[in-house]
C-alpha positions as CSV (number, residue, x, y, z in Angstrom):
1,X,-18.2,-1.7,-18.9
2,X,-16.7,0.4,-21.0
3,X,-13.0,0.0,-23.0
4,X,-11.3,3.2,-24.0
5,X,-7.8,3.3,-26.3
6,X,-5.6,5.8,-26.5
7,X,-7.8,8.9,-25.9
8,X,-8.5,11.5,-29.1
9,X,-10.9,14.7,-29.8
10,X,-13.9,12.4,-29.7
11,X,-12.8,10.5,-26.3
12,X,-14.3,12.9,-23.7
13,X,-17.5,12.3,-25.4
14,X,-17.0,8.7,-25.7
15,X,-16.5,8.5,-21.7
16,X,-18.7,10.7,-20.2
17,X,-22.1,8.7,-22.6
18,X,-20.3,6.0,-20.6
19,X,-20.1,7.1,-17.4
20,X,-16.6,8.3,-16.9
21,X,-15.0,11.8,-16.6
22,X,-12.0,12.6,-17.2
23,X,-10.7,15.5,-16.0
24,X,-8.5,16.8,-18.3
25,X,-8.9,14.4,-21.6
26,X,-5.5,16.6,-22.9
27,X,-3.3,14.8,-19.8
28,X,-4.9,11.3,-19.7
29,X,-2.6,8.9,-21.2
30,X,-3.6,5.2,-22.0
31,X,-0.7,3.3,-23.0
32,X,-2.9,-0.4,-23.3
33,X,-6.5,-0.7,-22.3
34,X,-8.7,0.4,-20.4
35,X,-12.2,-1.1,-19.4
36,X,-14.5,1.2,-16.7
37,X,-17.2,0.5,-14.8
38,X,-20.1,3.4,-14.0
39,X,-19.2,6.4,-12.4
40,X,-15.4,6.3,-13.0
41,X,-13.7,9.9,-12.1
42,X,-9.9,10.2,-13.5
43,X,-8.1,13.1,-12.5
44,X,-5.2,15.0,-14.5
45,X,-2.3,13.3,-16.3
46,X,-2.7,9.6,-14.8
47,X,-0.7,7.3,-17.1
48,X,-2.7,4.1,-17.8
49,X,-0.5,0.6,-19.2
50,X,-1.3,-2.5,-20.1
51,X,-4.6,-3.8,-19.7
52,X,-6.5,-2.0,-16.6
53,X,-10.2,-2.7,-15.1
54,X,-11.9,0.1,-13.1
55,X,-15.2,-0.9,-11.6
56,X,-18.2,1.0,-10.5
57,X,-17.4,4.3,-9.2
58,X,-13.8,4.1,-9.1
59,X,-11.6,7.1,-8.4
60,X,-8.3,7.9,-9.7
61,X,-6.0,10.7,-8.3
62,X,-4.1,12.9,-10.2
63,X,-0.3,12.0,-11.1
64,X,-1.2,8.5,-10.5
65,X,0.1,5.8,-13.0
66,X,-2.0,2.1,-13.2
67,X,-0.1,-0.6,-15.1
68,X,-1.9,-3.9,-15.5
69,X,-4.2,-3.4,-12.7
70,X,-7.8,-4.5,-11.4
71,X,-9.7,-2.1,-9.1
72,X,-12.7,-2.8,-7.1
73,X,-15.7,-1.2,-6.8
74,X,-16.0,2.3,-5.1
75,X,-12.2,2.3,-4.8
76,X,-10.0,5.8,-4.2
77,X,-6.4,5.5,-5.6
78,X,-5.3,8.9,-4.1
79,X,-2.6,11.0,-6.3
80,X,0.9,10.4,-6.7
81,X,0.4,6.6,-6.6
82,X,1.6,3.4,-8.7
83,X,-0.6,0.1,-8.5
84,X,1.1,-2.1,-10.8
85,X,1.0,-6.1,-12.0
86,X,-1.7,-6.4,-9.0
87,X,-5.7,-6.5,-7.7
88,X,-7.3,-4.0,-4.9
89,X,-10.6,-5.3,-4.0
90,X,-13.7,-2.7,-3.2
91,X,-14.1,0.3,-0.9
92,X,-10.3,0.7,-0.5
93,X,-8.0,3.2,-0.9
94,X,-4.5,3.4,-2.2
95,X,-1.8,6.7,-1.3
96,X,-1.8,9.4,-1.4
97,X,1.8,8.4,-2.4
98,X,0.9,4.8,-2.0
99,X,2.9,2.0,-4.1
100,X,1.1,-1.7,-4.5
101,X,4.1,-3.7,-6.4
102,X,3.2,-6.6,-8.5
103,X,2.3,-9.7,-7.5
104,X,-0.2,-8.3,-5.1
105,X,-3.8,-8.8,-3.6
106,X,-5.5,-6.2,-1.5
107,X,-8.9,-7.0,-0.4
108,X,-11.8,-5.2,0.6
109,X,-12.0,-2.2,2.7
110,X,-9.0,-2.1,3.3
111,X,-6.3,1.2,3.9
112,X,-3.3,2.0,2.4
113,X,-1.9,4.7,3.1
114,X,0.8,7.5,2.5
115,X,4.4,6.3,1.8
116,X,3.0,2.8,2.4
117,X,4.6,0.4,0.1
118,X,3.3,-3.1,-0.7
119,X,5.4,-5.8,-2.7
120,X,4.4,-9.2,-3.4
121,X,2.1,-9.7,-0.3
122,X,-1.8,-10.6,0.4
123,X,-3.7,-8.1,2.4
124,X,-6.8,-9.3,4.1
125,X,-10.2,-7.3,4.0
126,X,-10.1,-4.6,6.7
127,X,-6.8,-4.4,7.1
128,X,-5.2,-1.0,8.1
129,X,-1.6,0.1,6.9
130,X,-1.9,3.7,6.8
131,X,1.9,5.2,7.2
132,X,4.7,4.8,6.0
133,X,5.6,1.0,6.1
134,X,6.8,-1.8,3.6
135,X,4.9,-5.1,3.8
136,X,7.1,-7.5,1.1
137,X,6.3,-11.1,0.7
138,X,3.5,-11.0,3.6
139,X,0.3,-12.4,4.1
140,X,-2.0,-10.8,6.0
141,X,-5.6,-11.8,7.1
142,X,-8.9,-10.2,7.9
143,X,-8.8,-6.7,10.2
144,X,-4.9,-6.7,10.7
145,X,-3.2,-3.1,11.6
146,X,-0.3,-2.5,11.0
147,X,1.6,0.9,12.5
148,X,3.4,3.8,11.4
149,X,6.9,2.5,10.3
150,X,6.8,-0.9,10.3
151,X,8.9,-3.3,8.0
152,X,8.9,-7.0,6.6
153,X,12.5,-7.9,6.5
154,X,12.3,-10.0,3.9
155,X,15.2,-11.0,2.3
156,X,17.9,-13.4,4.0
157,X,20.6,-12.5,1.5
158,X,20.0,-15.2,-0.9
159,X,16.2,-15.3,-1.4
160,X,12.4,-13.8,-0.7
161,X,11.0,-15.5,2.8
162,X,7.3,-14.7,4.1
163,X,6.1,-13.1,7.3
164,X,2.1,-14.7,8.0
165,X,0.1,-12.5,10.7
166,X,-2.8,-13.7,11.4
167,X,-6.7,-12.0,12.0
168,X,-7.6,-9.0,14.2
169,X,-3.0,-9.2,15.2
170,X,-2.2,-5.6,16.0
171,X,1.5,-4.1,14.9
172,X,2.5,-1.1,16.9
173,X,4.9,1.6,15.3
174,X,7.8,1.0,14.4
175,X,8.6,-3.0,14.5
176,X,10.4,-4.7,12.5
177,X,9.5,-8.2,11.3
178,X,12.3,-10.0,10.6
179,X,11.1,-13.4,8.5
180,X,10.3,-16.2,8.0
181,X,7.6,-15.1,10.9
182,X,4.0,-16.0,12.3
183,X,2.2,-13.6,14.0
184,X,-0.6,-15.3,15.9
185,X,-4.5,-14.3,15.7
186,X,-5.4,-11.3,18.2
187,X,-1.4,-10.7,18.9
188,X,-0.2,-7.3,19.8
189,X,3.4,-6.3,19.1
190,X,4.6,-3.8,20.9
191,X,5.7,-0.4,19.6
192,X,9.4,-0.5,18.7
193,X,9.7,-4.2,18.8
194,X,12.4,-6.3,16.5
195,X,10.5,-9.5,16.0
196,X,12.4,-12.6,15.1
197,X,10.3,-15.4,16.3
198,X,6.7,-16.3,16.1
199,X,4.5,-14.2,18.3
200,X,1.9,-16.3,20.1
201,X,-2.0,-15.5,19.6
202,X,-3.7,-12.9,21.8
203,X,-0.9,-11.6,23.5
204,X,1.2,-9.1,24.0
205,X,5.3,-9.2,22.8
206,X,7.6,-6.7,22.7
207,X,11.1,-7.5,22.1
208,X,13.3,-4.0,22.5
209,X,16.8,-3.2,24.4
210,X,16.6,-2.0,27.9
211,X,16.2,1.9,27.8
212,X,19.6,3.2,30.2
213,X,20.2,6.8,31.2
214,X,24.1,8.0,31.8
215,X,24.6,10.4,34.6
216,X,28.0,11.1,34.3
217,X,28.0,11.8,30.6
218,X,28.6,15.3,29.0
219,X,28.7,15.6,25.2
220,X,31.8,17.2,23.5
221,X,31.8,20.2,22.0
222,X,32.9,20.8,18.3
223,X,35.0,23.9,18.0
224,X,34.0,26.3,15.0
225,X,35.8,25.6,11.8
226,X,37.5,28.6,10.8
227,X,37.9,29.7,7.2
């Protein structure tokens, strides 16, 4: 493995005898160090700090910042993303947009996606959080999915409290976890849910307000502000 400082005329050289390419060696910034693995591929002006690890055939999008990071083999972090104070396992990917706060294990294969922020929180292997959602102060097992949407409430006011959710549990969109929270093995929550007790395994809770339709109702209509 390879350990590159802050890059100069003679860096591109240096990486690509080792195995890495840098796209652009003008708009790679490393702030710390670096140590890659085989096959590394960083794209244009991704900020490196602290110390960082890239294994085998890691791949780093552009506009992407790493600060004190580990990253498993075969791993994509895609652009626009910030993996910070934490350690993604192999075969996973990260963004694009994707924020991994410290404090924070990701294992292997597992998706994170767009607008997905994760704070704090351990993510089983082959887990699935692909949109938009924020999993703080969660732990998560093996083959979990999570939907577009979702949220850990995870603060009471005065302090950090956990939401568990056990293997193969299935989040539909939208839910909100409101913690402290278990979320049994092979659960499914249903789409829209607020969740504020534990949810037994293998089956299925939902917890919304009755849907109601008003006849009788007409909307008012503004009248044009004049000038």
């Amino acid at each position: 493995m390879s350990k590159l400082k802050q890059p100069s005329r003679h860096l591109k050289t240096h990486v690509m005898l080792k195995g890495v390419y840098v796209h652009d060696v003008n708009n790679l910034y490393i702030r710390g160090d670096l140590q890659c693995g085989k096959g590394v591929e960083i794209d244009v002006n991704v900020i490196i700090e602290g110390n960082v690890k890239l294994g085998d055939g890691v791949k780093i999008g552009a506009h992407s910042i790493l600060r004190n990071a580990t990253i498993g083999d075969n791993t994509v972090v895609h652009p626009f993303s910030m993996v910070e104070d934490a350690m993604i396992g192999a075969n996973t990917f990260v963004g694009p947009f994707g924020r991994v706060r410290p404090g924070s294990t990701i294992g292997d294969h597992v998706q994170i996606g767009n607008f997905v922020e994760i704070k704090n929180s351990d993510i089983g292997p082959r887990s699935r959080i692909n949109h938009l959602a924020f999993l703080g102060d969660a732990t998560l097992e093996e083959n979990v999915t999570i939907g577009a949407g979702c949220i850990t409430c995870n603060h009471n006011g005065s302090g950090a409290v956990n939401t568990q959710i056990k293997a193969g549990a299935y989040i539909g969109s939208g839910c909100l976890l409101v913690a402290p929270l278990s979320i049994g093995k092979d659960a499914t929550i249903g789409a829209g849910s607020t969740i504020t007790q534990d949810a037994p395994s293998g089956k299925l809770t939902i917890a919304r307000s009755r849907q109601v339709t008003v006849t009788n109702w007409t909307r008012s209509r503004m009248g044009r502000v004049k000038k």
